[in-house]
DRENDRENMAR-812907 format. One line per 10 residues: number of its first residue (from 1); their letters; for each residue x, y, z of C-alpha. Coordinates in Angstrom, 3 decimals, decimal comma, padded with zeros to 6 digits, always signed. Example, Ala and Ser with C-alpha at 12.3 -4.5 7.8 and 13.67 -1.06 7.14 Angstrom:
2
1) as) +012,300/-004,500/+007,800 ~ +013,670/-001,060/+007,140
END
This chain:
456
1) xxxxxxxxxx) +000,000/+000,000/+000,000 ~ +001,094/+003,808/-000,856 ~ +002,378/+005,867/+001,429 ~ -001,096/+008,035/+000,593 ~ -003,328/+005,227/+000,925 ~ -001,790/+004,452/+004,445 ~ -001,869/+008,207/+005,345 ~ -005,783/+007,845/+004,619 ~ -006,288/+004,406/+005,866 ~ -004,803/+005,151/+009,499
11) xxxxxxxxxx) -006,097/+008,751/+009,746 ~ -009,736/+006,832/+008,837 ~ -009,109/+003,762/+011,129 ~ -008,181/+005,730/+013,840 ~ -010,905/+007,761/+013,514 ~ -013,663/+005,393/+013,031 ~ -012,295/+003,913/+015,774 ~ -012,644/+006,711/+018,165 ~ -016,220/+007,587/+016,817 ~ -017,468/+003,488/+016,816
21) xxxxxxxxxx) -016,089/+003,504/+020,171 ~ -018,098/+006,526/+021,328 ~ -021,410/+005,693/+019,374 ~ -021,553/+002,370/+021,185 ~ -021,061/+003,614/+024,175 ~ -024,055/+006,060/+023,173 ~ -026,129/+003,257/+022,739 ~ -025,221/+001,790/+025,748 ~ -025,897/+004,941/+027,601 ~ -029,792/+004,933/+025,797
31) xxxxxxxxxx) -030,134/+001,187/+027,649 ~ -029,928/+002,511/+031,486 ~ -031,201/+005,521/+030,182 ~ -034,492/+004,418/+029,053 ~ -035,053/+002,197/+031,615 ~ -034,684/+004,898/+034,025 ~ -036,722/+007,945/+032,397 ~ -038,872/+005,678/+030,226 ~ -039,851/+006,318/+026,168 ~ -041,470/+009,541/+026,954
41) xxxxxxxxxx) -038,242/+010,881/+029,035 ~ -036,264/+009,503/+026,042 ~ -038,747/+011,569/+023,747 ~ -038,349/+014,737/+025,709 ~ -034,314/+014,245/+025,782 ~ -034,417/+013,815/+021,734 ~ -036,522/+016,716/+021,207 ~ -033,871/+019,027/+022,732 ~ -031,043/+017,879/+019,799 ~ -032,427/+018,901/+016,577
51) xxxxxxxxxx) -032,460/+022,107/+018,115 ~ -028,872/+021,913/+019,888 ~ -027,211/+020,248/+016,496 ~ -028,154/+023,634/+014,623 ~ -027,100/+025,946/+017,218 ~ -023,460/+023,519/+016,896 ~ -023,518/+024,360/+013,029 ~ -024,007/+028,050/+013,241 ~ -021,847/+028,453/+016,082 ~ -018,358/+026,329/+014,693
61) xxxxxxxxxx) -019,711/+022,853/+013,749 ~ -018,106/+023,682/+010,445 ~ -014,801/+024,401/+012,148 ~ -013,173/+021,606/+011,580 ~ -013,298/+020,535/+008,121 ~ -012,378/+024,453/+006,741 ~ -009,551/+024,807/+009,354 ~ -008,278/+021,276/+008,311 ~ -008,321/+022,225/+004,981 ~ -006,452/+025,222/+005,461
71) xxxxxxxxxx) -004,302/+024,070/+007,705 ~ -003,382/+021,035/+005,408 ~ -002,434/+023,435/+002,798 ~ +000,207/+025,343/+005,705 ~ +001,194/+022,435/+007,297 ~ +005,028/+022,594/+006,354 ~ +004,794/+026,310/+008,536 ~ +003,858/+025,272/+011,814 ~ +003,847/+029,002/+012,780 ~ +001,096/+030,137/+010,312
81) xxxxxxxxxx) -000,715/+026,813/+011,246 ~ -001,131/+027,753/+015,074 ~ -001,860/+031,147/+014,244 ~ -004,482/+030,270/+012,093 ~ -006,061/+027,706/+015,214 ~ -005,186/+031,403/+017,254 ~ -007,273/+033,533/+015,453 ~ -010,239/+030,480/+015,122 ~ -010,186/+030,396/+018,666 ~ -011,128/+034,406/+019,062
91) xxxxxxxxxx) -013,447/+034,283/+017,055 ~ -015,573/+031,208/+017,475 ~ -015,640/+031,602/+021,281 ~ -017,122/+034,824/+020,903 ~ -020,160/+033,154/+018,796 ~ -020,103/+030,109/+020,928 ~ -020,724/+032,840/+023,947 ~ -023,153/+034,754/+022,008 ~ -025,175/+031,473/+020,929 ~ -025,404/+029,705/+024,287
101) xxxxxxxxxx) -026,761/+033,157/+026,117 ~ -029,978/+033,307/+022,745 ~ -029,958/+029,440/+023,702 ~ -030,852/+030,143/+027,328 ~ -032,817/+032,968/+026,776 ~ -034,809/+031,629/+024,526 ~ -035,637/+027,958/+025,738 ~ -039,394/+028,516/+027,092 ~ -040,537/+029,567/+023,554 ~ -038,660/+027,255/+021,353
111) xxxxxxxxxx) -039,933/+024,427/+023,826 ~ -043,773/+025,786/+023,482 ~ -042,916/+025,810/+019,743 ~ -041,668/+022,391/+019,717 ~ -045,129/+021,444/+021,160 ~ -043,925/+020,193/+024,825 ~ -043,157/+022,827/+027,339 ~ -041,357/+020,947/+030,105 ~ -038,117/+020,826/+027,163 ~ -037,030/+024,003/+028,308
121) xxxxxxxxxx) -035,654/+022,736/+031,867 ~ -033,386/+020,767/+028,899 ~ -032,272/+023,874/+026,738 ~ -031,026/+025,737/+029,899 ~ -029,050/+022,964/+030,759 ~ -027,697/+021,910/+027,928 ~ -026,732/+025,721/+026,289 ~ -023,213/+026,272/+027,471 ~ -021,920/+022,931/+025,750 ~ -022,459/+025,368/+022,679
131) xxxxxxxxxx) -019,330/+027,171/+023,958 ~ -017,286/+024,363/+024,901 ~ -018,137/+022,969/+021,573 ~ -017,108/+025,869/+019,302 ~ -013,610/+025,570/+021,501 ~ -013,102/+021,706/+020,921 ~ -014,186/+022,518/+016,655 ~ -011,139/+024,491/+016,606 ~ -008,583/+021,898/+017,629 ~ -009,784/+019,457/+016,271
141) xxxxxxxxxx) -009,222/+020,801/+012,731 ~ -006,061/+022,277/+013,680 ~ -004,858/+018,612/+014,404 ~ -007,178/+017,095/+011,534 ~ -005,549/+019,133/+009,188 ~ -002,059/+017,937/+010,488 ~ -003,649/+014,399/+009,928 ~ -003,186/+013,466/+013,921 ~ -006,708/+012,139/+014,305 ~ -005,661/+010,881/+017,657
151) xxxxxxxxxx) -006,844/+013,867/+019,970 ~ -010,242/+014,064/+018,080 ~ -010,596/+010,400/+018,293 ~ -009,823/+010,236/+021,809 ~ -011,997/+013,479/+022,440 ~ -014,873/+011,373/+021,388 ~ -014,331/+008,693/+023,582 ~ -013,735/+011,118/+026,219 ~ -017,076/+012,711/+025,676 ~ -019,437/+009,965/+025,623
161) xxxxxxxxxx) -017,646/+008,247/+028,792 ~ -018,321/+011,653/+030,913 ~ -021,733/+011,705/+029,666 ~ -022,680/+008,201/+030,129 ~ -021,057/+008,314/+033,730 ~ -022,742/+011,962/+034,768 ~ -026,484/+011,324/+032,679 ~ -027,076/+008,192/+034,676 ~ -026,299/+009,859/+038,157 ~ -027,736/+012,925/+037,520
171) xxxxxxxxxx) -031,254/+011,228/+035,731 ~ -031,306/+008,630/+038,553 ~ -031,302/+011,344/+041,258 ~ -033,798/+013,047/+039,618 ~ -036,351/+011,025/+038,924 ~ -039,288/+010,250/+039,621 ~ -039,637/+013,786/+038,140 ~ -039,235/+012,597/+034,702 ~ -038,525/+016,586/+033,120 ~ -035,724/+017,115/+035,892
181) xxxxxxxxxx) -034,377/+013,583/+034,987 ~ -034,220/+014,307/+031,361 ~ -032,371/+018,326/+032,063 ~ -030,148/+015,715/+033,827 ~ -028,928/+014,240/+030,695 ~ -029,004/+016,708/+029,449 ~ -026,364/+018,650/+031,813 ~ -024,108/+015,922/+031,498 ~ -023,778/+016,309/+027,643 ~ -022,832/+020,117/+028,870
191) xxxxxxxxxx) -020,004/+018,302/+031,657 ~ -018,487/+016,306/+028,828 ~ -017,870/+018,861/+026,475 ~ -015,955/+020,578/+028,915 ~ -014,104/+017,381/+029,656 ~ -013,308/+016,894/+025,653 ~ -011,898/+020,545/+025,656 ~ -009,619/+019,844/+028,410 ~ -008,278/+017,057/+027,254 ~ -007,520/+019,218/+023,726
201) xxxxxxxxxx) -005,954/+021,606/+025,467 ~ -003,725/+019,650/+027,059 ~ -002,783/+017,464/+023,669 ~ -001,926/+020,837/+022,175 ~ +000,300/+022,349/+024,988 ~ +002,189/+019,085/+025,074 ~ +002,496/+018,912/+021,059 ~ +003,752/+022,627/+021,153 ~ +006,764/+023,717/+022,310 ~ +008,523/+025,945/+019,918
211) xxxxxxxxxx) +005,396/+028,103/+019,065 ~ +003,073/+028,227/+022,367 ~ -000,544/+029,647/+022,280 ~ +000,011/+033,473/+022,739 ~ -003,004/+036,320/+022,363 ~ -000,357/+038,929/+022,188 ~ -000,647/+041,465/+019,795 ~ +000,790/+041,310/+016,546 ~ +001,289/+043,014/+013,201 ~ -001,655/+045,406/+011,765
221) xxxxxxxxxx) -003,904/+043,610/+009,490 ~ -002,574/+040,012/+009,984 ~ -005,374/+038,642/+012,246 ~ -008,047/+040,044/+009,972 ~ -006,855/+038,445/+007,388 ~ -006,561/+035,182/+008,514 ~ -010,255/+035,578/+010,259 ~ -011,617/+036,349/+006,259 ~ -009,925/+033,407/+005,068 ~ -011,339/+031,058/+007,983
231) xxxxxxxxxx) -014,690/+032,715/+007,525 ~ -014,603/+032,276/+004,042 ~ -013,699/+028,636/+004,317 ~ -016,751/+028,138/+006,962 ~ -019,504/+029,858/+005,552 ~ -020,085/+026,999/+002,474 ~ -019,056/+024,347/+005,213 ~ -021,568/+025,396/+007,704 ~ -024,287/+026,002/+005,138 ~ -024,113/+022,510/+004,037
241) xxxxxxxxxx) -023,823/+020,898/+007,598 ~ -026,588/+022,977/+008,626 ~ -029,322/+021,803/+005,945 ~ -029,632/+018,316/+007,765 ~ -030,075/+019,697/+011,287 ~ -032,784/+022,506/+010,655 ~ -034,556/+019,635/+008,874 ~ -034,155/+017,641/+012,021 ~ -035,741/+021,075/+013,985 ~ -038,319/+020,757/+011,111
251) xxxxxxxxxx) -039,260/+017,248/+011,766 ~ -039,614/+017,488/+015,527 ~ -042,653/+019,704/+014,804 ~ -044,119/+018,086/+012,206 ~ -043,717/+014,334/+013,187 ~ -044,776/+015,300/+017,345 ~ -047,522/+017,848/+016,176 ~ -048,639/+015,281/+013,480 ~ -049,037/+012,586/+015,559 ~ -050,354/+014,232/+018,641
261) xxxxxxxxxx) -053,629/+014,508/+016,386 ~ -054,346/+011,236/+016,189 ~ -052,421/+009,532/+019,367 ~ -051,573/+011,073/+022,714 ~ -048,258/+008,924/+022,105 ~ -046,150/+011,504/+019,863 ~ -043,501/+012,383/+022,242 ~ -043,321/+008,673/+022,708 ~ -043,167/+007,521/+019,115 ~ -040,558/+010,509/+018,102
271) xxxxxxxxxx) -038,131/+008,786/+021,185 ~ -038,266/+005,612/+019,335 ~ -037,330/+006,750/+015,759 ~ -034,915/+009,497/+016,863 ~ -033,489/+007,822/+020,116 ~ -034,086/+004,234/+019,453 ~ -033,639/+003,698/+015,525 ~ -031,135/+006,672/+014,780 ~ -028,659/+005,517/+017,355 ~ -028,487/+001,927/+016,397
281) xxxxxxxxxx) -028,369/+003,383/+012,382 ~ -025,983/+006,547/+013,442 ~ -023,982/+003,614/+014,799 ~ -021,857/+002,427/+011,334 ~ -022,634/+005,715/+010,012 ~ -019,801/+007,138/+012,649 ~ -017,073/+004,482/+011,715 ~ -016,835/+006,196/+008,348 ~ -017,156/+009,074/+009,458 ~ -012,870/+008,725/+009,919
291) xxxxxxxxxx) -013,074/+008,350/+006,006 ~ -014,846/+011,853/+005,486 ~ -012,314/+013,751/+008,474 ~ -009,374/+012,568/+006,455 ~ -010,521/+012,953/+003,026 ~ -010,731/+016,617/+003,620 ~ -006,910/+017,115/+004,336 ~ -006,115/+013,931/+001,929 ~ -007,815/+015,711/-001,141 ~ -006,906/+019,272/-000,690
301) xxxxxxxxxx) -003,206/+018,774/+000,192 ~ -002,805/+016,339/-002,891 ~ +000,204/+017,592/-005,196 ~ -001,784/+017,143/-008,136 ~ -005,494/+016,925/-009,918 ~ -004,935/+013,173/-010,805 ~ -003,617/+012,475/-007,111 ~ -006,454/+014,541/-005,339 ~ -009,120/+012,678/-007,840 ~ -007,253/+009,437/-007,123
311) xxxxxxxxxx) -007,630/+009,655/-003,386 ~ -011,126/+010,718/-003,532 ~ -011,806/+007,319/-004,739 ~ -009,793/+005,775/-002,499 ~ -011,965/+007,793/+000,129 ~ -015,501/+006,478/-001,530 ~ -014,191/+002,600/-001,869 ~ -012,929/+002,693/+001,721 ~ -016,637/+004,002/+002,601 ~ -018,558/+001,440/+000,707
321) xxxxxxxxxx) -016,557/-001,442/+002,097 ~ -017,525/-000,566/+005,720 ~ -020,910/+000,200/+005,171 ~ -022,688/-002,255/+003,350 ~ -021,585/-004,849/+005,541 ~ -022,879/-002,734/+008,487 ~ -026,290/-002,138/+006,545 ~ -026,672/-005,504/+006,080 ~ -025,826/-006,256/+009,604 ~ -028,596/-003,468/+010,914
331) xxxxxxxxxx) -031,207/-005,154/+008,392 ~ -030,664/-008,658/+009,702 ~ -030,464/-008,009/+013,857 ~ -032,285/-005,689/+014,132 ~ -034,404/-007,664/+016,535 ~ -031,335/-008,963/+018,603 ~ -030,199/-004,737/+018,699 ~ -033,764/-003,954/+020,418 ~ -033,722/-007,111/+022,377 ~ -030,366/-006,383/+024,179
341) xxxxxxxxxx) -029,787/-002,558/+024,305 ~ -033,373/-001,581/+024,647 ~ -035,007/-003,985/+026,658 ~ -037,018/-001,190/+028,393 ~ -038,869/-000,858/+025,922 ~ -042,742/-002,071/+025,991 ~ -043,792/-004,817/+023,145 ~ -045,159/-002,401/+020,996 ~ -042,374/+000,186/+020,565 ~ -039,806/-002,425/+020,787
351) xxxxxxxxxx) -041,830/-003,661/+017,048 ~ -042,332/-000,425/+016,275 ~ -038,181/+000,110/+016,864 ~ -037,098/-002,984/+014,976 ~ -039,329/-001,717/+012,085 ~ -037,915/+000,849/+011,858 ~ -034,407/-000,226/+012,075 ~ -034,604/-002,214/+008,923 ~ -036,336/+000,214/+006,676 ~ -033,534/+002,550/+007,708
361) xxxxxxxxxx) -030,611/+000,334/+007,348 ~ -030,286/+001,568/+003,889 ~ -029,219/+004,761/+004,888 ~ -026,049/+003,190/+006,746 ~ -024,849/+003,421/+002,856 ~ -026,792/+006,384/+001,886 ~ -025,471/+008,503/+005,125 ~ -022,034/+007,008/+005,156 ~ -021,662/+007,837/+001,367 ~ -023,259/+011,336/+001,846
371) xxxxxxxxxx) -020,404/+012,685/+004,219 ~ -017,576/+011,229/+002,500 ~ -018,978/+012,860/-001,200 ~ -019,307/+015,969/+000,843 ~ -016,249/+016,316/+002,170 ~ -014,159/+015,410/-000,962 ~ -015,929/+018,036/-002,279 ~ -015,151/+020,172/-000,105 ~ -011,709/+019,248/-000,792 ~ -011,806/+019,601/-004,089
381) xxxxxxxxxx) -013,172/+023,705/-003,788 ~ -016,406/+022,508/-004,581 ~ -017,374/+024,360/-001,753 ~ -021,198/+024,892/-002,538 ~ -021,908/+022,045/-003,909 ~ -022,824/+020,091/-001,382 ~ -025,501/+022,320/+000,231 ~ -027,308/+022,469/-003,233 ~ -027,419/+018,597/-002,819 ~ -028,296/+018,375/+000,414
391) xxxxxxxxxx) -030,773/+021,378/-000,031 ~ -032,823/+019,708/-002,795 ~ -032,789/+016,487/-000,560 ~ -034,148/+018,510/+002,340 ~ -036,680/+019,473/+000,291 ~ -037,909/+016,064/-000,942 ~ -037,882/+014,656/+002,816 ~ -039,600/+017,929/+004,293 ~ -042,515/+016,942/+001,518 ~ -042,817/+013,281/+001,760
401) xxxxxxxxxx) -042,606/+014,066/+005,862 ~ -045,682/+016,040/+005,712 ~ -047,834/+013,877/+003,776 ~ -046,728/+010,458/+005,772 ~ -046,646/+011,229/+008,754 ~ -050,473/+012,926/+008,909 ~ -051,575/+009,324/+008,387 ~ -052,473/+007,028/+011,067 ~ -051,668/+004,014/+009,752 ~ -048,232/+005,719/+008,201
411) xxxxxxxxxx) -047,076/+007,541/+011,377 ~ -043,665/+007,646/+012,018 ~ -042,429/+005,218/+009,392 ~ -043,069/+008,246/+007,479 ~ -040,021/+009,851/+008,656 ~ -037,601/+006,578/+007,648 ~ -039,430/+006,883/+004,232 ~ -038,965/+010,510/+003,676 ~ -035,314/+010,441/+005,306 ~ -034,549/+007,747/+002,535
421) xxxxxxxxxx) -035,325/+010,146/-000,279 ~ -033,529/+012,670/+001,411 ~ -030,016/+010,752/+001,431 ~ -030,863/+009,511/-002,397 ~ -031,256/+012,859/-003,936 ~ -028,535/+014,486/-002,080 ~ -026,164/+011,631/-003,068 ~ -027,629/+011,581/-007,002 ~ -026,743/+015,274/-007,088 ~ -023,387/+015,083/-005,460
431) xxxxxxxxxx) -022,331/+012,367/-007,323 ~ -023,192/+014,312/-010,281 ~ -021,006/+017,579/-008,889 ~ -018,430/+015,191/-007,964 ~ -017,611/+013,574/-011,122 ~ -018,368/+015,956/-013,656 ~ -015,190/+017,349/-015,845 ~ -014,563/+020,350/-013,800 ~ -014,162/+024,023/-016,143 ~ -010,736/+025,340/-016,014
441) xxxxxxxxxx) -011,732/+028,714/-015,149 ~ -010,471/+029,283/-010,726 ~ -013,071/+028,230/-008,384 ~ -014,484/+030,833/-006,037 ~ -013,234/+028,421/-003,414 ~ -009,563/+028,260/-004,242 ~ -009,617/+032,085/-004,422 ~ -010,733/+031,980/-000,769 ~ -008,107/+029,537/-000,275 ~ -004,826/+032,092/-001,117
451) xxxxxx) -006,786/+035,455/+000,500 ~ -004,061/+036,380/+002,311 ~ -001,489/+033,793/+001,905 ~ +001,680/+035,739/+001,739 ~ +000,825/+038,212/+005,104 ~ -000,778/+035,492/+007,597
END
C-alpha cells in the first residue's frame, strides 16, 4: 500500500475507531437511560437535539473541516498553522458565547414551539456545551488538518464516557420527576464537552513547544486576514452541515404535532425513531465518518489533480466497504439490537423500533456515502456544492414528511421513508457535482483559499 493510501487508511481507522467507540457507548448509555426515564423521558431528551445540532452548526460545527483544509495546505509552517487555530479560537468563542446566552434565553418559547413545554428545563441545561463545543471545533481541525486524528478520536471517547457516567447519576437522582431527569442528561452532555476541551488543550500544549498559544498582539492587518480566510472557508461548510439539522428542527414539529392529532403517544413515538432507531443506524454511520475527516486534508493537500481525484476514490471505496456490511448487519439483527440494548422498551415500541431499524438500514450506505462525497468536495473547492445537494434532498424529505406522517396508519415510518429520499437525492446530485469534468476557469473556493497567503 502507498504511502497516501496508508496516510488515509490510518487517519480513517483511527478515527472510526474513536467515533465506533463513542457511538456504542451512546447506545449503551440509551439502555440505562431508558429504563430509568422511560420512552417519553427519552422523547423529551431527543426533542432538545435537533435544536442543539443547529445551534453547533451556526456556532463552529463547520470548524473543523475548513480549518483542516487550510491548515493542510500550511502544514510545512507550523507558525502560520497555530496562528491560524489562534485567530479560530477568538473568534468562534465569541459566537459560541453569544449562541449559548440566545440558547438560554430563549428555551421557554422554542420548547412551546416544539409542542412540549417541560423541554425548556433541557435547553437551559444543555446551552453552554455550545461554547465548549465551538472551543473543541477548533482543535480538532487544527490537528485534523495535520492528519493526527488521535486527539479528536480520543476526544470522542472522552465525551461519551463523561456523559454516560454523569447522565445516569444525575437522571437517577432526579427522577421520579421525569422533566428534571431528562435536564439531567441533558447537563451531562454540557459536563463532557468541557471534559473533551480539556483534554484538547492539554494534547496541544504538550504537542507545542517551539510556538506556544500566545493572544499577544501582533502586526496590523494580519489577524483580519486570517479571520476572512477562515470565515470564508466556513460559511459553504456550515451552510451545508446545517441543511440536515434545521430539517431535524423541522421534523420534531411536524412528526410530534402530526401525531399528537391522532395519538396522545407523539412524544413517545418521536423517542423511538430518533433515540431508538437513529442511534443503532448513526452507529456504522460514525465508523466512516474517519473516512470523510481525512478525506478533507487527503484531497486538498494532494500535489496534483490526478492524485487529489485518485484519493477521492480511495476515500468512496474505503466508505462502501464498511458500510454495506454494516447495513446488512442493521437489516438482519435488528431484533437482537432492540432485544439487548433496549429492553425497556414495551412490546409495541420495541416492534415499532425494529421496524424501523430495517427500513432505515439503507441509509447506513446512503449517510455514510453522503459525508464522504461531501467532504471530498469540499476538498476539491467545490465548496457549494454540497448544500445544493443536500438542499434539494431537504426538500424532498420535508414533503414526503408532511404527507406520511399525517396518516395514522403511516405515522412515524413516514419519517424513515422521507429520510430515505432525502439521502438519495442528495447523493444523485453530489455524485453528479463530484464527477463531472470540472471548467478550467479558478473556483471561487480556491480564491478563498490564497486570501491572504503571503501576510498570515
Amino acid at each position: 500500500m502507498k504511502s497516501e493510501s496508508k496516510k488515509i487508511f490510518s487517519g480513517a481507522a483511527i478515527l472510526g475507531a474513536g467515533a465506533f467507540i463513542a457511538k456504542l457507548l451512546g447506545a449503551i448509555y440509551r439502555v440505562p437511560l431508558t429504563a430509568i426515564i422511560g420512552s417519553d423521558g427519552l422523547g423529551l431528551y431527543q426533542m432538545v437535539f435537533p435544536v442543539y445540532v443547529v445551534l453547533l452548526e451556526f456556532s463552529g460545527a463547520g470548524v473543523p473541516g475548513a480549518l483542516s483544509k487550510i491548515v493542510a495546505n500550511d502544514k510545512a509552517d507550523a507558525l502560520r498553522a497555530r496562528n491560524y487555530l489562534k485567530t479560530a479560537l477568538k473568534f468562534f468563542s465569541v459566537l459560541g458565547l453569544v449562541f449559548t446566552v440566545l440558547t438560554a434565553v430563549f428555551s421557554e418559547k422554542i420548547a412551546e414551539l416544539q409542542g412540549d413545554g417541560r423541554a425548556a428545563y433541557l435547553y437551559l441545561a444543555i446551552s453552554p456545551s455550545v461554547f465548549f463545543v465551538c472551543l473543541i471545533s477548533c482543535f480538532r481541525g487544527y490537528f485534523q488538518g495535520l492528519m493526527n486524528m488521535t486527539p479528536t478520536a480520543v476526544s470522542q471517547i472522552v465525551e461519551q464516557t463523561v456523559k454516560l457516567i454523569c447522565g445516569l447519576i444525575f437522571s437517577h437522582i432526579f427522577m421520579p420527576d421525569i422533566t428534571l431527569a431528562a435536564a439531567g442528561a441533558a447537563l451531562a452532555v454540557t459536563i463532557s464537552e468541557a471534559a473533551a476541551f480539556i483534554w484538547l488543550f492539554l494534547c496541544y500544549k504538550k504537542s507545542v513547544k517551539k510556538y506556544p498559544l500566545s493572544f499577544a498582539a501582533e502586526r496590523k492587518g494580519a489577524n483580519g486576514k486570517r479571520l476572512k480566510k477562515i470565515v470564508g472557508s466556513v460559511i459553504p461548510v456550515t451552510l451545508v452541515g446545517v441543511v440536515l439539522p434545521l430539517s431535524q428542527v423541522a421534523d420534531s414539529f411536524i412528526i410530534i404535532n402530526s401525531v399528537m392529532k391522532y395519538s396522545d403517544r407523539a412524544t413517545a413515538l418521536f423517542g423511538v425513531f430518533s433515540g431508538v432507531a437513529m442511534t443503532v443506524i448513526n452507529l456504522p454511520v460514525s465508523v466512516c465518518y474517519g473516512v470523510a475527516v481525512t478525506a478533507i486534508p487527503s484531497v486538498s493537500g494532494a500535489k496534483s489533480r490526478e492524485e487529489s481525484v485518485k484519493n477521492s476514490k480511495k476515500c468512496l471505496l474505503f466508505t462502501l466497504a464498511l458500510s454495506v456490511p454494516a447495513a446488512a448487519a442493521c437489516f438482519i439483527f435488528a431484533p437482537l439490537v432492540v432485544r439487548l440494548l433496549f429492553s425497556g422498551l414495551n412490546s409495541g415500541d420495541a416492534e415499532t423500533a425494529i421496524n424501523l431499524i430495517k427500513i432505515l438500514s439503507v441509509n447506513v450506505v446512503a449517510a455514510s456515502l453522503l459525508q464522504t462525497v461531501n467532504a471530498v468536495l469540499i476538498g476539491r473547492n467545490k465548496l457549494y456544492a454540497p448544500t445544493v445537494g443536500m438542499a434539494a434532498g431537504v426538500a424532498v424529505k420535508t414533503l414526503l414528511l408532511v404527507l406520511l406522517v399525517r396518516e395514522p396508519r403511516i405515522n412515524v415510518y413516514g419519517g424513515a421513508a422521507a429520510l430515505i429520499a432525502c439521502y438519495f437525492v442528495a447523493n444523485l446530485l453530489n455524485f453528479i457535482s463530484t464527477f463531472t469534468i470540472e471548467k478550467r476557469k479558478e473556483s471561487y473556493g480556491s480564491k478563498i483559499s490564497r486570501v491572504g497567503e503571503n501576510d498570515c
